[in-house]
N, C-alpha and C positions, 0 to 999 in steps of 0.2 A: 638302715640299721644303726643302735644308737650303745648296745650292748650284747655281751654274751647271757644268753638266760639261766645259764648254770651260775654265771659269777653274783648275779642279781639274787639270786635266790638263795646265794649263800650267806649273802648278808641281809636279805629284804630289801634293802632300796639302793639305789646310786645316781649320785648327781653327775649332770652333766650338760653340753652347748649342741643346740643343732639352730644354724644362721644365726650364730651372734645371743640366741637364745637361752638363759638358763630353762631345763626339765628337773625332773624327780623322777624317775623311774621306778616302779616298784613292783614285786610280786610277791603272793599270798604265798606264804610255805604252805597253807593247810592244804588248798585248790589249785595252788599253779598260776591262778587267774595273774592276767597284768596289767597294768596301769602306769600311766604318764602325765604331770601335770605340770601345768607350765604358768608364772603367774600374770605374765602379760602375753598371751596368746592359748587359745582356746585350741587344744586336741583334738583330731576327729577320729583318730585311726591311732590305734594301738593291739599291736598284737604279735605272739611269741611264734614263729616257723623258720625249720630249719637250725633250731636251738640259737636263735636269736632274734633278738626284741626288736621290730620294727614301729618306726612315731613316724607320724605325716602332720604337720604343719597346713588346718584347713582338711579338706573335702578332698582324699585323692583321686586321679579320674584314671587311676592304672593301679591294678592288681600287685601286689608281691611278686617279682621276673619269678620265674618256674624252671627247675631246677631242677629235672627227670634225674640224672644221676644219684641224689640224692636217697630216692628210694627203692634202689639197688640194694638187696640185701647180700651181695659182694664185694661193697665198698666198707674203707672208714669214711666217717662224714665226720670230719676233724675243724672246730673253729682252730685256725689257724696263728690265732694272737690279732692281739687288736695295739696298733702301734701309732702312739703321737705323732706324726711332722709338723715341723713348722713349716711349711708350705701350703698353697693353695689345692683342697680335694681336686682340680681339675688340673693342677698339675700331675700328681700322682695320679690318675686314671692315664694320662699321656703319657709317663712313662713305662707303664706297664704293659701298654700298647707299642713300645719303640724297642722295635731286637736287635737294632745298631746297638746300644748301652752293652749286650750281655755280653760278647768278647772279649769285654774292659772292664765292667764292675763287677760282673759274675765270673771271671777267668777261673778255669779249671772247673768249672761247673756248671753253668746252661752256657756257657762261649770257652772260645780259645784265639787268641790272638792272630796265630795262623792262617784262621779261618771264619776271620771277622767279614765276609762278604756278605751282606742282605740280599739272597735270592728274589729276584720278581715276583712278584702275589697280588691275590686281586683284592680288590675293594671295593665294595659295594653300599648303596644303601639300602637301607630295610624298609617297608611299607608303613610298618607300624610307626616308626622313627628310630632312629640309630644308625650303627652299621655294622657291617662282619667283615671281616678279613681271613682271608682263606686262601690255603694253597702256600705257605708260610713252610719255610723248609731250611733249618739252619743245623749246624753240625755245635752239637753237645758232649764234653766230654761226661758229663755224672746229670741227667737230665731229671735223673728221682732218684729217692735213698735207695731202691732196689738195681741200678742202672750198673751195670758188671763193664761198662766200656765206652768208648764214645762211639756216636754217630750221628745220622742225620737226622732229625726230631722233627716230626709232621707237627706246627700250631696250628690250631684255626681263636681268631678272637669275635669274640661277640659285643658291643658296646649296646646296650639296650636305654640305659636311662644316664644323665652325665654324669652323673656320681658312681654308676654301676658297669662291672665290666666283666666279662667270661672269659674263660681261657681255657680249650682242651686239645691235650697234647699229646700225642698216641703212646701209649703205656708199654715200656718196654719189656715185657715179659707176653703179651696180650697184645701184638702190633695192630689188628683189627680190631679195638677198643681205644677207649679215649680214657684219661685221667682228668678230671675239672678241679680249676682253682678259680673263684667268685673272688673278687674285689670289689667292695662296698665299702663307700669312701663317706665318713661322715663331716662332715663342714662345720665346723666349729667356731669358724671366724673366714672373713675374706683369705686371710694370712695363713690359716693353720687347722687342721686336718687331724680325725684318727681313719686310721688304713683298717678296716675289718677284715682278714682272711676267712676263707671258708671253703676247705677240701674236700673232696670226694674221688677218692683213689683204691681202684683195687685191692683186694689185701695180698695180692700174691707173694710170701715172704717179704711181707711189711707190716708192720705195728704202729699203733696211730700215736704214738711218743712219738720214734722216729721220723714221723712225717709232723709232727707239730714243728721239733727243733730242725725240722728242713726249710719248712716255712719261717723259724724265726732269721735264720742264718740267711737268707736269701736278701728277706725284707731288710734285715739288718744292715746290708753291704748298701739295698737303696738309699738309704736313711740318709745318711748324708752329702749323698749326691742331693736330694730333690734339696734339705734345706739351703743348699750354696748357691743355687739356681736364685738370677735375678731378672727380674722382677719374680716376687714370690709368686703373685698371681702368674696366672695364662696368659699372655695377651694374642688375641683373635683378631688383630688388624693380618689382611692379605698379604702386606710386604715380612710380616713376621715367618711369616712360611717357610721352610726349607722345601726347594720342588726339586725334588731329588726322590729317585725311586723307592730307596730303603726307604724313604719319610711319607709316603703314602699315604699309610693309618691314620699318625698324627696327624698331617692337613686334610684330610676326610674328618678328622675328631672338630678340628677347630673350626673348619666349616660350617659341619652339621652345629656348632655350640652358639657361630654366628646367627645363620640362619634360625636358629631356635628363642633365640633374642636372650640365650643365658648370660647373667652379668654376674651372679656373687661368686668372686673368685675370681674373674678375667679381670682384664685390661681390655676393656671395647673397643672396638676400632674405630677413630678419628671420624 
């Protein structure tokens, strides 16, 4: 994902980096249609879903991830905000996978200090490639804008592509339901990153304002954690690892990122 297609359309075009790369993004007021050009590398794949514009760089060999929630005609489907770091995309998809962080940078709202413990959970890989993390159970005191109290928040995450990343967390009004938040991490540079959210959350006494500025408050509190973080990249050598339970996800992330032979944005392993 490279922009919001409401925002593009509000002006017709917007410029911007994906690898290092200047784009042009644009789309017809009259048709909607959209378009991407780039002037040292050839586009193959351009197209608007989910109200936001995806570019692939070359011939992709994987579909747009699918995103069933989405077309729930009981949700809001809320872009989320789209937010600069100066960090590495593949940092910010690892911390959004790490629930050690919410205790401390989210206090009072997905953690409490209290009750900073990381329950056991499993990790898994996926056949297609990536992985999921499930079975994720941590005590929240305001876990969404409609959340009357604290308790304990069923995660499950989904990591499907390295830039891409799922997250559905049982909806407190609807506990046999899930709420999804998509993070789609644009790469801009090895160093530096925009974070694209993208919700899809029951409307049970909730309004999709309320859930944008939930989203920005949240991301907002990461912000400056990931930019302080050094080395900006990831680095994916094995001794980098914390093997500690709560850190599961993360060294299943970096693994799979070794294994996968990704490098813009890491620190390779020696």
């Amino acid at each position: 994902m490279v922009a919001e297609f409401e925002q593009v359309l509000r002006c017709g075009c917007y410029s911007t980096r994906l690898f290092g790369l200047p784009i042009l993004v644009e789309v017809d007021r009259l048709c909607g249609d959209v378009r991407a050009f780039s002037e040292s590398h050839k586009l193959e794949f351009v197209q608007a879903r989910y109200g936001c514009i995806w570019v692939c760089m070359g011939m992709p060999t994987k579909d747009i991830v699918n995103l069933p929630e989405c077309d729930d005609p009981d949700r809001f489907v809320v872009n989320g905000g789209s937010v600069g770091v100066a960090a590495s995309g593949l940092r910010v998809v690892e911390n959004f996978l790490d629930m050690g962080h919410l205790a401390f940078v989210h206090a009072g709202i997905l953690g409490d200090e209290q009750h900073a413990e990381v329950r056991k959970y499993k990790v898994e890989s996926l056949k297609g490639g990536g992985l999921a993390a499930t079975g994720c159970l941590f005590y929240q005191p305001a876990a969404s804008p409609v959340a009357k109290q604290g308790a304990d928040v069923a995660y499950a995450y989904t990591a499907l592509r390295p830039y891409t990343i799922m997250l559905r967390k049982a909806n407190p009004v609807q506990p046999n339901r899930s709420d999804m938040i998509a993070l789609f991490v644009q790469p801009l540079a090895e160093d530096g990153s925009v974070a694209h959210l993208l919700l899809a959350y029951l409307k049970d006494n909730l309004n999709a304002a309320a859930l944008r500025r939930f989203a920005h408050l949240i991301f907002g509190q990461d912000k400056p954690i990931l930019e302080n973080q050094v080395p900006k990249r990831l680095p994916l050598g094995a001794r980098s690892e914390i093997s500690v339970e709560s850190d599961a996800a993360s060294t299943a992330y970096r693994r799979w990122l070794r294994l996968s032979r990704v490098r813009y944005g890491a620190v390779p392993e020696n």
